[in-house]
DSSP file (Angstrom, degrees, kcal/mol; ACC not computed):
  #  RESIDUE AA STRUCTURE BP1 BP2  ACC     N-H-->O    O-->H-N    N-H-->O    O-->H-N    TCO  KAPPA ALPHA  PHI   PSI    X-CA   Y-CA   Z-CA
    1    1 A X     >        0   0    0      0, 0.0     4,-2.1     0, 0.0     0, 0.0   0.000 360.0 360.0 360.0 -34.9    0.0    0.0    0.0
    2    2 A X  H >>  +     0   0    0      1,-0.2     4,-1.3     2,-0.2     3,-0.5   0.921 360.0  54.3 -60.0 -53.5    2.9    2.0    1.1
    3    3 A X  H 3> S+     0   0    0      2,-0.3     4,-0.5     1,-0.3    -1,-0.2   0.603 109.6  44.0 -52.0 -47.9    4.3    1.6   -2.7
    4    4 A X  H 3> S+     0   0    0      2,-0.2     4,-0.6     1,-0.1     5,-0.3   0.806 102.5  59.7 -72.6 -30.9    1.6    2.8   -4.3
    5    5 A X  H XX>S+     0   0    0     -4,-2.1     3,-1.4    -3,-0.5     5,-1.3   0.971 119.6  28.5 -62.0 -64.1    0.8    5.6   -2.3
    6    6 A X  H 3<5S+     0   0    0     -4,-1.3    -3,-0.2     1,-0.3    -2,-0.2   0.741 122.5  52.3 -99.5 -15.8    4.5    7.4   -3.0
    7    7 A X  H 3<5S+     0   0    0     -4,-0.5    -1,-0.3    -5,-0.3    -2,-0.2   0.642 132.0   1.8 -88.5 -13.8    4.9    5.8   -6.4
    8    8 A X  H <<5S+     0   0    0     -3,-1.4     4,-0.5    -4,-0.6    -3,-0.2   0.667 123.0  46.5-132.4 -56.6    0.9    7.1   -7.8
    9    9 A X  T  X5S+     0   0    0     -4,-1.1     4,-2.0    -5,-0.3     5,-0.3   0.739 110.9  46.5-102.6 -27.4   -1.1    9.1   -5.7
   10   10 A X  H  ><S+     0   0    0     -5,-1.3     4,-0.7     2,-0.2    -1,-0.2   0.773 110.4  44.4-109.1  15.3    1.3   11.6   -4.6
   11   11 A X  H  > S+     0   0    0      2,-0.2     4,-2.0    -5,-0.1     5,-0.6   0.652 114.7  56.2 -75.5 -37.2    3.2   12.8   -7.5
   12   12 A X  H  > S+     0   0    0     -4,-0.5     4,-2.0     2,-0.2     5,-0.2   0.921 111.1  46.7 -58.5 -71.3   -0.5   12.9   -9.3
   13   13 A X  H >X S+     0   0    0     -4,-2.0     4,-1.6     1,-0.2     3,-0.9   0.858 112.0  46.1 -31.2-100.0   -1.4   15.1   -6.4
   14   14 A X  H 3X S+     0   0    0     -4,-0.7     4,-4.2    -5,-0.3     3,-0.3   0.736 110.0  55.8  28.1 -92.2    1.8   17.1   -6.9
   15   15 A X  H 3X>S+     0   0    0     -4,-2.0     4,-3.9     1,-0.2     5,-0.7   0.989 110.6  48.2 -27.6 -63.7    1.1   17.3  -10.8
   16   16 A X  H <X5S+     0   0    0     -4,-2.0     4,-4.6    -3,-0.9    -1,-0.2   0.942 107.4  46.2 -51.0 -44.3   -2.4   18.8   -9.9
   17   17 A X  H  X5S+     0   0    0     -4,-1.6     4,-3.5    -3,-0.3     5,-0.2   0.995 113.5  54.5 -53.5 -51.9   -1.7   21.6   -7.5
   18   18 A X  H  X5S+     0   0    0     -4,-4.2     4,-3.2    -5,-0.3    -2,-0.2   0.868 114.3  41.4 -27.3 -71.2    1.2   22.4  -10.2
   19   19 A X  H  X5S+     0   0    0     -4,-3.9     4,-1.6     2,-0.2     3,-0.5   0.928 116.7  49.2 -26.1 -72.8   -2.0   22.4  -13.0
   20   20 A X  H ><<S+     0   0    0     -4,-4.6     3,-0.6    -5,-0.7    -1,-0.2   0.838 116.7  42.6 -41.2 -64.2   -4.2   24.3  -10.3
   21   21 A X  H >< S+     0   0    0     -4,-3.5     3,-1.4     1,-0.3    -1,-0.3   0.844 107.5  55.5 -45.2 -53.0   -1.2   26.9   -9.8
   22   22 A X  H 3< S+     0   0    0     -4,-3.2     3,-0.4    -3,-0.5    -1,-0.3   0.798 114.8  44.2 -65.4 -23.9   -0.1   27.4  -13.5
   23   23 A X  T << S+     0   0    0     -4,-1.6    -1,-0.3    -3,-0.6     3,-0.2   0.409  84.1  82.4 -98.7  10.8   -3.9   28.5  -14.4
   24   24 A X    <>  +     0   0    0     -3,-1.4     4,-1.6     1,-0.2    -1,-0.2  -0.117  55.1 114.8-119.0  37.6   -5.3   30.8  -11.9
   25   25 A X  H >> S+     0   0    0     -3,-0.4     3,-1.1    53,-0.2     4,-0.6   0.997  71.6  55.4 -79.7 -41.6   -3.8   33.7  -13.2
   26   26 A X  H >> S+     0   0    0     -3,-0.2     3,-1.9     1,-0.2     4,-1.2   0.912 110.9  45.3 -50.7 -42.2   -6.8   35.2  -14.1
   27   27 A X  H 34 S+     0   0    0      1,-0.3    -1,-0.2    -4,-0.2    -2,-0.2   0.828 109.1  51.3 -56.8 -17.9   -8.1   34.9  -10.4
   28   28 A X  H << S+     0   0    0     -4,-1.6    -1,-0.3    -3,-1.1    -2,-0.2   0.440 106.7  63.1 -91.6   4.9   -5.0   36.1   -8.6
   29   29 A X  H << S+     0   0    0     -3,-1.9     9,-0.2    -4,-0.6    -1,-0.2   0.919  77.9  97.4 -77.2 -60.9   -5.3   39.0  -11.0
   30   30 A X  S  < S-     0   0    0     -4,-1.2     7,-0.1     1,-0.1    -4,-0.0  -0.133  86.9-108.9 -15.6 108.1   -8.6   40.1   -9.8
   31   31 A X        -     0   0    0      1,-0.1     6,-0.1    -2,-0.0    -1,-0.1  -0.078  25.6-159.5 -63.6 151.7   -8.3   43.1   -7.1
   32   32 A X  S    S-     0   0    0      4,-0.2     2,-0.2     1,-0.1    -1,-0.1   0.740  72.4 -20.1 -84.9 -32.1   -9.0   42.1   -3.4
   33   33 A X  S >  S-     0   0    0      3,-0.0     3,-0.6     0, 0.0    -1,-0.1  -0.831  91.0 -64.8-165.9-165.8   -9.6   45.0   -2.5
   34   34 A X  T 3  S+     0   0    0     -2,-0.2     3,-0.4     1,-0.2    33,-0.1   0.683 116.5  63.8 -80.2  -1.7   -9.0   49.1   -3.4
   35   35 A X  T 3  S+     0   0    0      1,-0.2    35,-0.2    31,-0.0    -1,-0.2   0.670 110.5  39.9 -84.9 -21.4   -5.3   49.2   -3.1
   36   36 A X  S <  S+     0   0    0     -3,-0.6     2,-1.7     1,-0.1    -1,-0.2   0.013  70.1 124.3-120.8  42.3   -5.0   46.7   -6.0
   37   37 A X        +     0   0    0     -3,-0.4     4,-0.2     1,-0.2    30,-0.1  -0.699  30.2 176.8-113.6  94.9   -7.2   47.5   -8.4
   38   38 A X  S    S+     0   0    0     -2,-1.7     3,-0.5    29,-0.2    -1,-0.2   0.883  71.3  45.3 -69.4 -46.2   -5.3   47.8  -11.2
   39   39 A X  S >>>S+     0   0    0      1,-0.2     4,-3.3     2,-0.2     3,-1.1   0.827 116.1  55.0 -49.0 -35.2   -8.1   48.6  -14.5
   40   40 A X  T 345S+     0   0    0      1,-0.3    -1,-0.2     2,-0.2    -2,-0.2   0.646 110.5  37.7 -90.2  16.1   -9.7   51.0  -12.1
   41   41 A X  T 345S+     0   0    0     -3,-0.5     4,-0.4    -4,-0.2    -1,-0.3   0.405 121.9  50.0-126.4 -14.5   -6.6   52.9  -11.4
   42   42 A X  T <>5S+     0   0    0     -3,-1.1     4,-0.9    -4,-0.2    -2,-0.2   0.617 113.6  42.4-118.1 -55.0   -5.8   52.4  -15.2
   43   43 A X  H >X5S+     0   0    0     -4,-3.3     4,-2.5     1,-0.2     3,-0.8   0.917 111.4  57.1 -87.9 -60.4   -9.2   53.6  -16.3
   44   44 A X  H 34<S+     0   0    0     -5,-0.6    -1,-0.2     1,-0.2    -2,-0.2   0.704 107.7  44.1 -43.8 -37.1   -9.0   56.3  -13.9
   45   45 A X  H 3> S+     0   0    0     -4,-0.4     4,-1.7     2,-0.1    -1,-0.2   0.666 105.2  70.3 -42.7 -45.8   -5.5   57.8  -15.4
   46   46 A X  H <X S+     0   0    0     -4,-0.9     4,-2.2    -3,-0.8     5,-0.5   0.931 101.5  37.8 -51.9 -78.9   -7.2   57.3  -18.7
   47   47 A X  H  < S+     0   0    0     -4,-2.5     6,-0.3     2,-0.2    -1,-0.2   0.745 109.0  61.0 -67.2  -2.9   -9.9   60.2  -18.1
   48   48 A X  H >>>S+     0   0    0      2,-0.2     3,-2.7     3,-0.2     4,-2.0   0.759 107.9  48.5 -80.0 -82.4   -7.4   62.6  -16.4
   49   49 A X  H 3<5S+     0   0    0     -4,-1.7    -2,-0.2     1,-0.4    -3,-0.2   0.613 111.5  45.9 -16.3 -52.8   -5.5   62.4  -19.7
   50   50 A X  T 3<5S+     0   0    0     -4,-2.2    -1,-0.4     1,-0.2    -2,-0.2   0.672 115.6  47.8 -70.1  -4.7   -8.5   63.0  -21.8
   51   51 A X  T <45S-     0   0    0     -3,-2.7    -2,-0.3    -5,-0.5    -1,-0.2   0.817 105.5-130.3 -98.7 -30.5   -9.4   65.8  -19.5
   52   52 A X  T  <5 +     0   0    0     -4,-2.0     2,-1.3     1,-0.2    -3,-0.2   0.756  60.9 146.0  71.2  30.4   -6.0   66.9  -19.7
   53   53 A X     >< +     0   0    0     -5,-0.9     4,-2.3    -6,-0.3    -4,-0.2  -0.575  20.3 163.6 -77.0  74.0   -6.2   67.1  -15.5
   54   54 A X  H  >  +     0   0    0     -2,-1.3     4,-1.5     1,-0.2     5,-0.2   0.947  65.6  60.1 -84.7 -15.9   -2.2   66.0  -15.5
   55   55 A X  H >4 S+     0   0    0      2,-0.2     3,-0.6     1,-0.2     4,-0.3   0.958 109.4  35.7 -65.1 -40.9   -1.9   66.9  -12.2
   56   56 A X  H 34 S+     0   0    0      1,-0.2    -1,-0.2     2,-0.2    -2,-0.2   0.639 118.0  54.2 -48.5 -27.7   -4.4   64.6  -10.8
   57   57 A X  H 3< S+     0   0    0     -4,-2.3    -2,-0.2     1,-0.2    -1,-0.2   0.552 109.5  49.7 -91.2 -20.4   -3.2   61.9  -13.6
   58   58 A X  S << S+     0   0    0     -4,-1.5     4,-0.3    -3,-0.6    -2,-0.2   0.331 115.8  44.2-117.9 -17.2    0.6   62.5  -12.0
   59   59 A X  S    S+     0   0    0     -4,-0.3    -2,-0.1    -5,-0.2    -3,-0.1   0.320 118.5  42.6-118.7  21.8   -0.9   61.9   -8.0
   60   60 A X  S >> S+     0   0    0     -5,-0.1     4,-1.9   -15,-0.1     3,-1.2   0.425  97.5  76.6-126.9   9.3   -2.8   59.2   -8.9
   61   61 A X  H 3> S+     0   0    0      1,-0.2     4,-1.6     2,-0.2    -3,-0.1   0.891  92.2  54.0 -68.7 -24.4   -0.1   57.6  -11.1
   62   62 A X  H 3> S+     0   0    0     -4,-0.3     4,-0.6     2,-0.2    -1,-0.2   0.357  97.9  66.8 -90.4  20.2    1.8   56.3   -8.2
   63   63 A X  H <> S+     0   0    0     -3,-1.2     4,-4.6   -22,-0.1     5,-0.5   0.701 106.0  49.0 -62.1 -73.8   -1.7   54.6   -7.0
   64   64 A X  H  < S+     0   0    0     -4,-1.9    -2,-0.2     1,-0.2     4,-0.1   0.592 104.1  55.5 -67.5 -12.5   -1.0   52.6  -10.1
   65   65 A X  H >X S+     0   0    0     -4,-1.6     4,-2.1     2,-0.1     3,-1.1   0.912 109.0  45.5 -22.6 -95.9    2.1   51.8   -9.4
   66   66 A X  H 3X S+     0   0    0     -4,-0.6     4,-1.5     1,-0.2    -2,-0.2   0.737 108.3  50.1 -30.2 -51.8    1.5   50.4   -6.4
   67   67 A X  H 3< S+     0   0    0     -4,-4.6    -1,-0.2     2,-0.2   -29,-0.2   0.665 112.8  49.3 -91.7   9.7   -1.3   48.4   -7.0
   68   68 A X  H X> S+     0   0    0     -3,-1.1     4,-3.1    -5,-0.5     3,-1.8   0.984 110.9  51.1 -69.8 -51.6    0.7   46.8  -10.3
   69   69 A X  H 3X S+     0   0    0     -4,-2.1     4,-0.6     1,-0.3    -2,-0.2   0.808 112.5  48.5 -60.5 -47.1    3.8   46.3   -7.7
   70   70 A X  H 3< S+     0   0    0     -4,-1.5    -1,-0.3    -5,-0.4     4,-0.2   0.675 110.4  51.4 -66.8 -16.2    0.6   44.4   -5.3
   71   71 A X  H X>>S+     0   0    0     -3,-1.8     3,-2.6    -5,-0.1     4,-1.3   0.730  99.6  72.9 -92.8 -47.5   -0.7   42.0   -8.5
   72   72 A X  H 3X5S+     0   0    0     -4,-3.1     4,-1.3     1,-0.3    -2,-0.1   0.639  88.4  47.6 -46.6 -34.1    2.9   40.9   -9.1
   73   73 A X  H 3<5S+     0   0    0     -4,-0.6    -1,-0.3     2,-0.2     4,-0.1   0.752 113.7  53.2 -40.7 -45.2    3.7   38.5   -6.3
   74   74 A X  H <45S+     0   0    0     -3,-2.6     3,-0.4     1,-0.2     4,-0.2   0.906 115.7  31.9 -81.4 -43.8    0.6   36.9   -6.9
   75   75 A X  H ><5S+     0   0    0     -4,-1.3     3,-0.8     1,-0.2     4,-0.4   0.585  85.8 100.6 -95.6  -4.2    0.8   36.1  -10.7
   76   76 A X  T 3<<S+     0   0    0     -4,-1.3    -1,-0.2    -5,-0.5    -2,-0.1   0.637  84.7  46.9 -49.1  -5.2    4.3   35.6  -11.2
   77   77 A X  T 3  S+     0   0    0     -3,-0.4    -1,-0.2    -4,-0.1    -2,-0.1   0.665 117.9  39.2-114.4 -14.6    4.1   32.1  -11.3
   78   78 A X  S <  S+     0   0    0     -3,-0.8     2,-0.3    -4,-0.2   -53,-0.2   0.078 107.1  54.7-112.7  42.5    1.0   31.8  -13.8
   79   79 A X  S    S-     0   0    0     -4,-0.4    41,-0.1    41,-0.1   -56,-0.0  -0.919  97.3 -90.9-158.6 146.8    1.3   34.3  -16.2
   80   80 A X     >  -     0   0    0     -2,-0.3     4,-1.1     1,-0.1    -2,-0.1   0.042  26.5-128.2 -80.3 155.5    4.8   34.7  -18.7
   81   81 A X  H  > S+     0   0    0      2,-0.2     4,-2.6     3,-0.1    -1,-0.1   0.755 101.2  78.8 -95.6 -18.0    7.4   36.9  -17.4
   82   82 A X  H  > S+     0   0    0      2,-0.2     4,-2.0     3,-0.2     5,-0.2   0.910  99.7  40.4  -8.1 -81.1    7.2   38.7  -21.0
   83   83 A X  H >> S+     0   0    0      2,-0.2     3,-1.4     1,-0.2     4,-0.7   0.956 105.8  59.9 -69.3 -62.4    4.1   40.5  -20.0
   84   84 A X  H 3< S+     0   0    0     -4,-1.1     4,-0.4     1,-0.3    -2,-0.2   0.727 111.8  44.7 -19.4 -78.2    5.0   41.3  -16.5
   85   85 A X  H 3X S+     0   0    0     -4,-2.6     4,-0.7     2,-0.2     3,-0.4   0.680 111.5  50.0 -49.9 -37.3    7.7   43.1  -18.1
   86   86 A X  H XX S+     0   0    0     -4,-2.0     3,-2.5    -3,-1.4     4,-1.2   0.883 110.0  59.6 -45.6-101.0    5.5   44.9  -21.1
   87   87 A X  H 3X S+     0   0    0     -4,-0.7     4,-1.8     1,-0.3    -2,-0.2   0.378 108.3  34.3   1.7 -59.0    3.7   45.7  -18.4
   88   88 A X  H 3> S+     0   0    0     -4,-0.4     4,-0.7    -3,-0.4    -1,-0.3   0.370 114.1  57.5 -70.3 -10.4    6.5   47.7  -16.3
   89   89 A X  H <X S+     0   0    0     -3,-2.5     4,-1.9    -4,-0.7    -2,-0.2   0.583 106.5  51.4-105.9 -22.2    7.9   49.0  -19.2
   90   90 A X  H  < S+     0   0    0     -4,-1.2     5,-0.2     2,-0.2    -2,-0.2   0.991 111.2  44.5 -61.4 -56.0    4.2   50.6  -20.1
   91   91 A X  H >X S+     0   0    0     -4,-1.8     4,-2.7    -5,-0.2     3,-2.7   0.908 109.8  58.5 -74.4 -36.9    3.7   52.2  -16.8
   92   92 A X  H >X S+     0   0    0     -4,-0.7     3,-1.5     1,-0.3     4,-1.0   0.938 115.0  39.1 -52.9 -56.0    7.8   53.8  -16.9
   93   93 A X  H 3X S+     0   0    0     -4,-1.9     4,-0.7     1,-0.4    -1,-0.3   0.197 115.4  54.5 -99.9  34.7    7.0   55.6  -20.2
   94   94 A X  H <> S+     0   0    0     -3,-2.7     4,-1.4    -2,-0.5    -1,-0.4   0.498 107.6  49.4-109.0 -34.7    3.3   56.5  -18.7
   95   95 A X  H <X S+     0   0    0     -4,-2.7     4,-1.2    -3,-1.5    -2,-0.2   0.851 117.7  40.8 -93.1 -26.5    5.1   58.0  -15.9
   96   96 A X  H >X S+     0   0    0     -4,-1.0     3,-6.0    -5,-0.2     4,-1.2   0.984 111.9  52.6 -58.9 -89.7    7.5   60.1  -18.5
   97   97 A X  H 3X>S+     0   0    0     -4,-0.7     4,-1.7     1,-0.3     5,-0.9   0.743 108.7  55.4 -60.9 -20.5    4.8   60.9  -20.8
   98   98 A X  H 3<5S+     0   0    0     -4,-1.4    -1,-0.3     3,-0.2    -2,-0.2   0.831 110.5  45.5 -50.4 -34.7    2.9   62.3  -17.6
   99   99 A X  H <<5S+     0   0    0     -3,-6.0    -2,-0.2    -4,-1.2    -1,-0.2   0.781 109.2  49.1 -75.5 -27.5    5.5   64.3  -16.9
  100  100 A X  H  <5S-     0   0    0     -4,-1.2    -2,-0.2     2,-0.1    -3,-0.2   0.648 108.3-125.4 -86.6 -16.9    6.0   65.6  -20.4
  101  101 A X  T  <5 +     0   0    0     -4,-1.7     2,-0.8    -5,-0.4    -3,-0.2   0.609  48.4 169.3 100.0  25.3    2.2   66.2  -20.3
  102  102 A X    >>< -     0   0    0     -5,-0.9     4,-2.2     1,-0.1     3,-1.4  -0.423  23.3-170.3 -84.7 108.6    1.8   64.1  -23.6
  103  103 A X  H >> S+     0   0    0     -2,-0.8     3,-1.2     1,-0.3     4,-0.9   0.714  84.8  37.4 -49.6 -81.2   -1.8   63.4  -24.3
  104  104 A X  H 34 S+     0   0    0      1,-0.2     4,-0.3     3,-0.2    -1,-0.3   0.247 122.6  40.3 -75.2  14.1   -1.2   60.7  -27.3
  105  105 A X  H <> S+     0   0    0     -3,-1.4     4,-1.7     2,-0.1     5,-0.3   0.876 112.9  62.4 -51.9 -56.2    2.1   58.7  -25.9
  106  106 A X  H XX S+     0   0    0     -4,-2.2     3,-2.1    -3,-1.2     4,-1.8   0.807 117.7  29.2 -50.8 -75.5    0.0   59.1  -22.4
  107  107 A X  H >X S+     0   0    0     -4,-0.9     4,-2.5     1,-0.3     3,-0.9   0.881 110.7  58.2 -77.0 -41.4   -2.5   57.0  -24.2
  108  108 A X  H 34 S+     0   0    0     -4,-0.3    -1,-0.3     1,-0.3    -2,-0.2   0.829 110.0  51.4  -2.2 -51.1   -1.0   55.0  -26.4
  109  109 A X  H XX S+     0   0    0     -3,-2.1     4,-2.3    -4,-1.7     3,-0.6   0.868 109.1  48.1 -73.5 -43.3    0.8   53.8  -23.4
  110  110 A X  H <X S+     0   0    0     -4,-1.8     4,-3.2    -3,-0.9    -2,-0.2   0.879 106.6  56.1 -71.5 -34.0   -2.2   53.1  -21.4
  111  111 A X  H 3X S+     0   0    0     -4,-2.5     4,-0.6     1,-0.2    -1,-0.3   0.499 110.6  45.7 -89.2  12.1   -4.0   51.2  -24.1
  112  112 A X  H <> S+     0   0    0     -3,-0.6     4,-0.7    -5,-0.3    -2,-0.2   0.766 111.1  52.0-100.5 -34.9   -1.0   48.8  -24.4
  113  113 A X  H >X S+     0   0    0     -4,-2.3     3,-1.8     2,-0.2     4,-1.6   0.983 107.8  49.7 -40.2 -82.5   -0.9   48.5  -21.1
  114  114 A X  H 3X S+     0   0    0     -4,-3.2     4,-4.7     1,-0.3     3,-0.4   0.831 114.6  44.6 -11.9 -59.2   -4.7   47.7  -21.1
  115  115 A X  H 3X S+     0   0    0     -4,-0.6     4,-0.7     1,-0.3    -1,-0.3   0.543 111.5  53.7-108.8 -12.5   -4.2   44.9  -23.9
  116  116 A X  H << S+     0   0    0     -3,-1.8    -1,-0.3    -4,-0.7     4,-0.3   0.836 113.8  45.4 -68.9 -42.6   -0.8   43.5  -21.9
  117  117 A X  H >< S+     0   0    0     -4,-1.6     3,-1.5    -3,-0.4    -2,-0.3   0.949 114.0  50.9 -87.5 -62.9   -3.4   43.3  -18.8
  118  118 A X  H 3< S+     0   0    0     -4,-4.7    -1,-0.2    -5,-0.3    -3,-0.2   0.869 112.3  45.3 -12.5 -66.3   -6.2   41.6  -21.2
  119  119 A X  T >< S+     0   0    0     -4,-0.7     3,-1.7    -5,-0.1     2,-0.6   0.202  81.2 124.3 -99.5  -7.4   -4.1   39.2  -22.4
  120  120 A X  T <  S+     0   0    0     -3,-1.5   -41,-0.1    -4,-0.3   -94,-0.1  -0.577  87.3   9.7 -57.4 122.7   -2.2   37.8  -19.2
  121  121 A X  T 3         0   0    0     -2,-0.6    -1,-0.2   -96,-0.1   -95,-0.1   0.613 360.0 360.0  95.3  19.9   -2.5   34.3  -18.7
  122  122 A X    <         0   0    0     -3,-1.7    -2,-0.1   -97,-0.1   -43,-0.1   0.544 360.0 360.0 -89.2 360.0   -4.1   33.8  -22.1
């Protein structure tokens, strides 16, 4: 009995969590709460920009910072490390073009961002 058990049931077990783990990026994606809610912090940046509010879009960009920097831990192990990085590389030249006040990089930036964010764990 002993044989079967370490020789079958727990490497299948094993195998499974593995499964469980490598797929739940969409759920671990999903904000917990208001500190991580990354689209809505995203979306929210998004109309300061059209509004051409950049001061408001430059003290709530480091909101959105933060709650990408709060998602990452969680999905790093189900989602390519490829987007993570698109990802970080969106928000640096979103934090630039905030400073440079430029509406279309701004957005440019944001809707690639967006479609990096879409597309995790696809």
């Amino acid at each position: 009995m002993k044989k079967v058990l370490s020789y079958y049931v727990l490497p299948i077990i094993v195998l499974v969590v593995f499964a469980l783990l490598m797929n739940s990026g969409n759920y671990y994606k999903s904000p917990r709460g208001i500190s991580d809610d990354f689209e809505g912090y995203l979306h929210q940046v998004q109309q300061q920009v059209l509004t051409s509010d950049w001061e408001q879009a430059q003290n709530d960009f480091p909101l959105l910072s933060a709650a990408w920097s709060e998602i990452i831990p969680r999905i790093q192990y189900s989602v390519e490390k490829d987007e993570i990085n698109a990802i970080n590389v969106n928000l640096a030249r979103l934090h630039a073009y905030l400073d440079a006040h430029d509406p279309k990089n701004a957005l440019a930036e944001i809707n690639e961002a967006r479609e990096h964010w879409d597309h995790l764990n696809n």
